[in-house]
C-alpha positions as YAML, in Angstrom:
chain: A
units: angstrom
residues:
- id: 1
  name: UNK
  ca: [-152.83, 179.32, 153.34]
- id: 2
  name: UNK
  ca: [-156.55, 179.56, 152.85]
- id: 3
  name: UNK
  ca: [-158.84, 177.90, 155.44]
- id: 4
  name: UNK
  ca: [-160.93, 175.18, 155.37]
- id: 5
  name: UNK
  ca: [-164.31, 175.96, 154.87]
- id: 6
  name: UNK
  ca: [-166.51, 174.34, 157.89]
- id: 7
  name: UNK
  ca: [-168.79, 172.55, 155.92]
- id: 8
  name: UNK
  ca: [-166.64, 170.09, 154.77]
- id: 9
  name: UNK
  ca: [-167.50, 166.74, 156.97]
- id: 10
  name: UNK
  ca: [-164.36, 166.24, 159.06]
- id: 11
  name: UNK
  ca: [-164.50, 162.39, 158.23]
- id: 12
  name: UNK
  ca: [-164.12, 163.87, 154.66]
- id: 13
  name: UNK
  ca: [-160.82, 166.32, 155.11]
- id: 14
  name: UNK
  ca: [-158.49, 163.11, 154.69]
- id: 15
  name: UNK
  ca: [-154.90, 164.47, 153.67]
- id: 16
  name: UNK
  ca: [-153.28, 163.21, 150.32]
- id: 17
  name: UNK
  ca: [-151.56, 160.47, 151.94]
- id: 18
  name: UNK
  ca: [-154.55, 158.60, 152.84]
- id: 19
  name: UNK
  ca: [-154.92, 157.90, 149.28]
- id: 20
  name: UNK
  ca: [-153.76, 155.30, 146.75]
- id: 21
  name: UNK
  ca: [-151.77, 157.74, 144.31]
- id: 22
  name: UNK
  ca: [-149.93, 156.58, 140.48]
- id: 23
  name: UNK
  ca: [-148.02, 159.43, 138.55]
- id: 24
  name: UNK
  ca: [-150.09, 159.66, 135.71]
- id: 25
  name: UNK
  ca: [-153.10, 157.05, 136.09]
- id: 26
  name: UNK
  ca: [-155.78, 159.93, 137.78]
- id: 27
  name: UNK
  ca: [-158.47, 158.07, 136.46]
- id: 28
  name: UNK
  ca: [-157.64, 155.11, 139.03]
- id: 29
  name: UNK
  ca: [-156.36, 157.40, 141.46]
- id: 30
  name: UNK
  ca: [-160.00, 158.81, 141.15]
- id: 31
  name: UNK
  ca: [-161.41, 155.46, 140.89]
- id: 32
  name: UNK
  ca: [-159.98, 154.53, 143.88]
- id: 33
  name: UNK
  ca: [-160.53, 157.53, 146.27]
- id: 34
  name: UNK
  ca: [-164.69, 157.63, 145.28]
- id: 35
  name: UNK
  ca: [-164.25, 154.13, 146.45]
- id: 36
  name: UNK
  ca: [-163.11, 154.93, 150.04]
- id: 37
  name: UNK
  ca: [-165.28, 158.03, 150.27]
- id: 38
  name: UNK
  ca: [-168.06, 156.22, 149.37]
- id: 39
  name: UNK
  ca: [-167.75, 154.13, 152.15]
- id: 40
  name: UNK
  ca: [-167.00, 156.65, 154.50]
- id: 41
  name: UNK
  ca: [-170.10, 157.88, 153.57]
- id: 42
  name: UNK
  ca: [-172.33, 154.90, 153.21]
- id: 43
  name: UNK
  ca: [-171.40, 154.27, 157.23]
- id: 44
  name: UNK
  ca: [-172.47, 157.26, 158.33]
- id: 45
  name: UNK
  ca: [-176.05, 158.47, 158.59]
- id: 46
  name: UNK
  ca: [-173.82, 162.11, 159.22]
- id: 47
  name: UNK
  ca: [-172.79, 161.81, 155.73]
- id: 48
  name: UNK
  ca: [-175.29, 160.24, 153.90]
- id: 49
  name: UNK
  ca: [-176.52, 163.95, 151.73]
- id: 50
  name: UNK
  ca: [-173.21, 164.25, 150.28]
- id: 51
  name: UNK
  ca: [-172.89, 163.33, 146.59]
- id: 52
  name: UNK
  ca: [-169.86, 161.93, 145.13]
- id: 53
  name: UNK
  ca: [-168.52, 162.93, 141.18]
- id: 54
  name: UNK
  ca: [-165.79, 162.06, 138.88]
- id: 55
  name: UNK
  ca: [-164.55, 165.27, 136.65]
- id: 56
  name: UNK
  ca: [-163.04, 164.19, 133.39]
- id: 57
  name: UNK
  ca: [-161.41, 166.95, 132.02]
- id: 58
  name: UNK
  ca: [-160.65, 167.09, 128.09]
- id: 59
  name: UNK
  ca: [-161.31, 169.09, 124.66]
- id: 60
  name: UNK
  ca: [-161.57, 167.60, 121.27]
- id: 61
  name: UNK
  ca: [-157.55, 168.39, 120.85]
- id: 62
  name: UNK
  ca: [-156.68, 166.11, 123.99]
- id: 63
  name: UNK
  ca: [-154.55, 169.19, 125.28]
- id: 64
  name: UNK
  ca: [-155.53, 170.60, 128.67]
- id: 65
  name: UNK
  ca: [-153.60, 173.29, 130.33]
- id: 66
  name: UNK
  ca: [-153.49, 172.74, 134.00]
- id: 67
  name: UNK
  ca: [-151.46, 175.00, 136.49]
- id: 68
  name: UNK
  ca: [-149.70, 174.13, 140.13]
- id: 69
  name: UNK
  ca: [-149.09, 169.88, 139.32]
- id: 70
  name: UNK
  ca: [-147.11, 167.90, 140.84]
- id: 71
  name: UNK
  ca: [-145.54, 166.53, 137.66]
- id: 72
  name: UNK
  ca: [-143.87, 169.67, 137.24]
- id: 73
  name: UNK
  ca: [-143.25, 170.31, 140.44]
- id: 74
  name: UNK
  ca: [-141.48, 167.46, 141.35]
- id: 75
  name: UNK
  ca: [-139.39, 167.71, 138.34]
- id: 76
  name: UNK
  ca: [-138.20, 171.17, 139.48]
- id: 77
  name: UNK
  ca: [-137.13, 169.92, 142.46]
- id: 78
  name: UNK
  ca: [-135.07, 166.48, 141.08]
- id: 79
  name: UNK
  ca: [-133.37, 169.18, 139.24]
- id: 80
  name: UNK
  ca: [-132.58, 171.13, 142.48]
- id: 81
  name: UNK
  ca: [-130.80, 168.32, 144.09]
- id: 82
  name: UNK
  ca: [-128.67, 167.29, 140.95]
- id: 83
  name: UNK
  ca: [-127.54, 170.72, 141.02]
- id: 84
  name: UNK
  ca: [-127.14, 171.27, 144.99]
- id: 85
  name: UNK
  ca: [-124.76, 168.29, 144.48]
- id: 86
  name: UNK
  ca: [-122.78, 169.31, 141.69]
- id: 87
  name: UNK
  ca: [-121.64, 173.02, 143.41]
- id: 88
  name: UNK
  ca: [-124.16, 174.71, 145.27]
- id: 89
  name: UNK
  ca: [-124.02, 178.82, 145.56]
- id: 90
  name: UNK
  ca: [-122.32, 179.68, 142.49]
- id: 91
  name: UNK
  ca: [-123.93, 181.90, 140.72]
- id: 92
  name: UNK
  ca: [-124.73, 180.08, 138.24]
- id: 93
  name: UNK
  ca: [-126.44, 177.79, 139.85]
- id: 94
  name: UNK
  ca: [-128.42, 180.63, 141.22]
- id: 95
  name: UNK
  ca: [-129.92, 181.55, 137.44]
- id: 96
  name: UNK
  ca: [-130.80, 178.11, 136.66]
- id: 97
  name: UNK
  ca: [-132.94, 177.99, 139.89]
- id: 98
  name: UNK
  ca: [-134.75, 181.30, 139.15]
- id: 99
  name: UNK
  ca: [-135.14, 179.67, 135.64]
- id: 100
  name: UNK
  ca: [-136.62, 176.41, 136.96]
- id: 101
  name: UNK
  ca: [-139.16, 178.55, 139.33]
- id: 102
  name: UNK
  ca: [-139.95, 180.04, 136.21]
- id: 103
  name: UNK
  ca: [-141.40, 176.53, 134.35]
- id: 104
  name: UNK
  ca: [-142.60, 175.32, 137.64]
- id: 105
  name: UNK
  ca: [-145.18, 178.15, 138.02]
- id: 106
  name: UNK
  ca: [-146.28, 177.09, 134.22]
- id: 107
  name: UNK
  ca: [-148.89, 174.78, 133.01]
- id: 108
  name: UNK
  ca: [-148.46, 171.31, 131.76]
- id: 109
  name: UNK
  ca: [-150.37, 170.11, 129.09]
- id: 110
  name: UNK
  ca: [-152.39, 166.57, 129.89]
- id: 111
  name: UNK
  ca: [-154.35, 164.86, 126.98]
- id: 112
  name: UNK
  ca: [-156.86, 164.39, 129.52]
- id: 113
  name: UNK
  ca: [-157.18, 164.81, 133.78]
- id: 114
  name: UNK
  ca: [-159.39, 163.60, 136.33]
- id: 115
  name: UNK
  ca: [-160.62, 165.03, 139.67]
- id: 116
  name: UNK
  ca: [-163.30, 164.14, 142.27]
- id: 117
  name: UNK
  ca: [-165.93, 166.26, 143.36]
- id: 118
  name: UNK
  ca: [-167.92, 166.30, 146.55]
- id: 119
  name: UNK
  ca: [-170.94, 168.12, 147.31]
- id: 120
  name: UNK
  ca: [-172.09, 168.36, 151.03]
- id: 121
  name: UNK
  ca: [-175.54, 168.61, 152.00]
- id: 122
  name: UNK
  ca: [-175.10, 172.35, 152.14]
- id: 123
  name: UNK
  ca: [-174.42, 172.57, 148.77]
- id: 124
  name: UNK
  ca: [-170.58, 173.68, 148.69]
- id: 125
  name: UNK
  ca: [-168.28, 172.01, 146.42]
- id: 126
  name: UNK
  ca: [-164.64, 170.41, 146.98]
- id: 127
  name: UNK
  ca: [-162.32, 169.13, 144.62]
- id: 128
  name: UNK
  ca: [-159.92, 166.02, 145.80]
- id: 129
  name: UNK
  ca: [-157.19, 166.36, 143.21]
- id: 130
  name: UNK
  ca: [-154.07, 164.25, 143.85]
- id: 131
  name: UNK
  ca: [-151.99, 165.95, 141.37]
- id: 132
  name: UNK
  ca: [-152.39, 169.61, 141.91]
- id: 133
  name: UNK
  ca: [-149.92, 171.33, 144.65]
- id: 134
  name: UNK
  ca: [-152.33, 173.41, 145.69]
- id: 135
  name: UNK
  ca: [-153.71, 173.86, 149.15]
- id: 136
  name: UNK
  ca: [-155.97, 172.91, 151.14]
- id: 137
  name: UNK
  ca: [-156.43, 169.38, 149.93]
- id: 138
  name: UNK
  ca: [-159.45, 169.20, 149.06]
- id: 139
  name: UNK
  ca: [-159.66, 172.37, 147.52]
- id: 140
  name: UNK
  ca: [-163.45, 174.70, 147.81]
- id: 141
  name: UNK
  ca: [-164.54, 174.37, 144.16]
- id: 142
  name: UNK
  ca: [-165.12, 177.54, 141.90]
- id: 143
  name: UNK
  ca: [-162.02, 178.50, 141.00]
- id: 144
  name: UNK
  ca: [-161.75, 173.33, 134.71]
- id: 145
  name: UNK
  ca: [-165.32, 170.56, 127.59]
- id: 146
  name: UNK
  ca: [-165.62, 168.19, 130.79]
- id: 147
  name: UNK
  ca: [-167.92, 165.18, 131.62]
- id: 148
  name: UNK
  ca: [-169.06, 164.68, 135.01]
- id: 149
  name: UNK
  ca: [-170.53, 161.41, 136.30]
- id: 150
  name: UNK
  ca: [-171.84, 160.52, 139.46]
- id: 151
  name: UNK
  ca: [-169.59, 158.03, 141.12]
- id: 152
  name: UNK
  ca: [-171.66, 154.89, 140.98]
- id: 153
  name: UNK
  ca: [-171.81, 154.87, 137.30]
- id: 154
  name: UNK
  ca: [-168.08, 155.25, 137.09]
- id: 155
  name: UNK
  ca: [-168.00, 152.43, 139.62]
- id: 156
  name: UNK
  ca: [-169.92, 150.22, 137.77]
- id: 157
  name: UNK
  ca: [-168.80, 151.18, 134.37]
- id: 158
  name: UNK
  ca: [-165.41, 152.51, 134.27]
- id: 159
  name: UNK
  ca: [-162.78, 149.93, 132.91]
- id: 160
  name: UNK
  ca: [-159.12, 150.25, 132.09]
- id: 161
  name: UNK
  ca: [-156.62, 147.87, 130.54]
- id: 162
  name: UNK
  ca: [-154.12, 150.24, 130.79]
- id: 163
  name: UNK
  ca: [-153.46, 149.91, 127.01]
- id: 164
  name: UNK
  ca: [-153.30, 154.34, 126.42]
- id: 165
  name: UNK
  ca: [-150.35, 153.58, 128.27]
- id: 166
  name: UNK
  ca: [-148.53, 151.66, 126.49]
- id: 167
  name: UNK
  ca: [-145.82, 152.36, 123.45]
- id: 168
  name: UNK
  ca: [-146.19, 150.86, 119.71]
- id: 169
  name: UNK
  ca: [-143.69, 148.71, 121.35]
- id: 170
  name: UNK
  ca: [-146.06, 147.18, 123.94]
- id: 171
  name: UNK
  ca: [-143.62, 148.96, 126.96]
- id: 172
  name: UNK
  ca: [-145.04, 151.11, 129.36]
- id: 173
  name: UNK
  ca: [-144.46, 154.90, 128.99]
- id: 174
  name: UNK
  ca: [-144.96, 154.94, 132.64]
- id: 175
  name: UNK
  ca: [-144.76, 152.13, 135.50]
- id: 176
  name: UNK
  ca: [-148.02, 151.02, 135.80]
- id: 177
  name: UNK
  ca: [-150.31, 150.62, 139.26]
- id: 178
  name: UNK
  ca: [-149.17, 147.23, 141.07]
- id: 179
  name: UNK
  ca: [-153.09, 146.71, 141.69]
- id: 180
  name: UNK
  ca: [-155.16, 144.41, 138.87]
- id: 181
  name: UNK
  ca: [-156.61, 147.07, 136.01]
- id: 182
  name: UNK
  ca: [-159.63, 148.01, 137.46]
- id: 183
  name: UNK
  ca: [-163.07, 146.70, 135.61]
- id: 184
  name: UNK
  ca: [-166.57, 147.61, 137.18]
- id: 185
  name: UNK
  ca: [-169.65, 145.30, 136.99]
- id: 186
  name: UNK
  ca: [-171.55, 146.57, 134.03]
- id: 187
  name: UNK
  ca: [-168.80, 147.83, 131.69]
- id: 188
  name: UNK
  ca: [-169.35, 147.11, 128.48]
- id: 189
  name: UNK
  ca: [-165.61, 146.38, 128.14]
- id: 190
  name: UNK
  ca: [-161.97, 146.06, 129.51]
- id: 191
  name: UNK
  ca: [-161.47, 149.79, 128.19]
- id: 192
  name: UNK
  ca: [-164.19, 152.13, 128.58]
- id: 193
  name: UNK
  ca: [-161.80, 155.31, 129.59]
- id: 194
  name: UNK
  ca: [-162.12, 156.40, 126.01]
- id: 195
  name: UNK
  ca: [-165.86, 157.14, 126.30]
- id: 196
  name: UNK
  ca: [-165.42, 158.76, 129.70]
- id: 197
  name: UNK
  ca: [-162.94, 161.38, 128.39]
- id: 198
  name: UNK
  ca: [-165.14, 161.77, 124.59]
- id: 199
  name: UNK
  ca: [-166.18, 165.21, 124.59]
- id: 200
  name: UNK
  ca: [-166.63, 165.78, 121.22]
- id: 201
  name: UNK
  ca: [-168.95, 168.41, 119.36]
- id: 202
  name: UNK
  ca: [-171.14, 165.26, 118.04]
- id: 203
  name: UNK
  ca: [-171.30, 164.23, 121.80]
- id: 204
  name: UNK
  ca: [-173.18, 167.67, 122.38]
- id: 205
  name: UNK
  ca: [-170.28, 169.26, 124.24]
- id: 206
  name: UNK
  ca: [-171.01, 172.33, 123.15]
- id: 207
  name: UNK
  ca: [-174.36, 172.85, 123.40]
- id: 208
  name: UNK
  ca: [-175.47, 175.63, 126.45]
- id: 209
  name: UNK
  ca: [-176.60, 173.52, 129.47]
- id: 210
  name: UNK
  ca: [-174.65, 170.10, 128.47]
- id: 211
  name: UNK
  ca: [-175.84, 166.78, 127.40]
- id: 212
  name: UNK
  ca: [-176.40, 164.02, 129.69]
- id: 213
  name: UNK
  ca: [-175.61, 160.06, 128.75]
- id: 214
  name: UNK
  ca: [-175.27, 156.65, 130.11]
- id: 215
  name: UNK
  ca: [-171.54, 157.54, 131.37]
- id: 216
  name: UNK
  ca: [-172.78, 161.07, 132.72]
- id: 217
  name: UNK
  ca: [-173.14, 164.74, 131.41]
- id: 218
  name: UNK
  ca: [-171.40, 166.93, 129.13]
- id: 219
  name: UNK
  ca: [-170.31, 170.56, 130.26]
- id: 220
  name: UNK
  ca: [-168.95, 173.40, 129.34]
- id: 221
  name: UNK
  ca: [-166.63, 175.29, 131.88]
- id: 222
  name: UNK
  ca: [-169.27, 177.83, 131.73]
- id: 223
  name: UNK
  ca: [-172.08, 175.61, 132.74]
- id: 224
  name: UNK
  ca: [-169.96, 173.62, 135.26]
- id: 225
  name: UNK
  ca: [-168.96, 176.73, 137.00]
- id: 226
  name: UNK
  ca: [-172.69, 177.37, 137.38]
- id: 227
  name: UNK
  ca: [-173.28, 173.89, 138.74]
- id: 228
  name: UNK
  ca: [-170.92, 174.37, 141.71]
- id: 229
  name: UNK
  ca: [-170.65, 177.04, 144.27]
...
């Protein structure tokens, strides 16, 4: 397991369970965790040079490959236990397992992801994504077009009516949050996702550097690796 770096604040190294977590709503999961690491950090004059960002992760195709989630992971293992319970050992059993390591280790394909980012004072920075099975949690940044805004504007401006979630049949695809959908003080609607996760060319995605808006800037994975150390 790799070890924590010692920069990160201590107050800061909070483990996944210390967070409100949805399968498949990261951008209130993200919402939500800036919230309480905000104010972690607003009450401490320890803390105060850290700097708090969402990472919305998308391309104009709305198909992201990200590695080591839980949603696969967890699906993997469902399977396991089915199986254990229908005749563990046999060797058959035994080649669907290897199979099921097989898709586990592969990507899965979101139409959009978000993470949080903190930078300490020292300039080093983590990632705090409550999907990914990797370790430590948070994860040292440098190892995913994305827009990244600084975590009061997504405070104030993020909204969600949870309506991208939702079949043509008004049903949810997934059980929502029990929480109220989230609406900050100056959005401009009920649903403002769709401008957080707009990449697009005419958005200036893809020029060298980024573009920088209202809702925060534009990167490449180029330029955001060269953002964070």
């Amino acid at each position: 397991m790799m070890a924590r770096e010692p920069c990160l604040p201590t107050a800061l190294a909070l483990p996944r369970s210390c967070f409100t977590y949805t399968r498949c709503f990261c951008e209130e999961n993200v919402y939500l965790l800036l919230a309480k690491l905000h104010a972690l950090i607003s009450s401490s004059e320890d803390l105060l040079g850290c700097q708090l960002y969402a990472l919305f992760i998308s391309n104009s195709l709305k198909a992201c490959p990200i590695w080591m989630q839980r949603e696969t992971g967890e699906a993997s293992g469902d399977a396991d236990q089915g199986e254990d319970r229908e005749g563990a050992g046999t060797e058959g059993n035994e080649e669907k397992k290897i199979a099921e390591v097989a898709l586990n280790d592969g990507p899965i394909l979101w139409d959009y992801h978000v993470v949080a980012l903190l930078e300490t004072p020292g300039g080093l920075t983590y990632v705090y994504d409550l999907d990914t099975r990797l370790e430590p949690f948070p994860c040292p940044a440098g190892a995913r077009f994305r827009r990244v805004s600084f975590s009061p504007v997504l405070r104030d401006c993020f909204a969600s009516d949870r309506s991208h979630m939702r079949a043509l049949d008004g049903s949810w695809t997934v059980p929502p949050p029990l929480y109220p959908p989230i609406r900050g003080a100056n959005s401009a609607s009920a649903m403002t996702l769709p401008a957080f996760w707009k990449v697009d060319e005419e958005e200036g995605g893809g020029k060298e550097g980024g573009t920088e808006g209202k809702l925060g800037e534009v990167l490449s994975l180029g330029d955001l690796l060269n953002r964070i150390k």
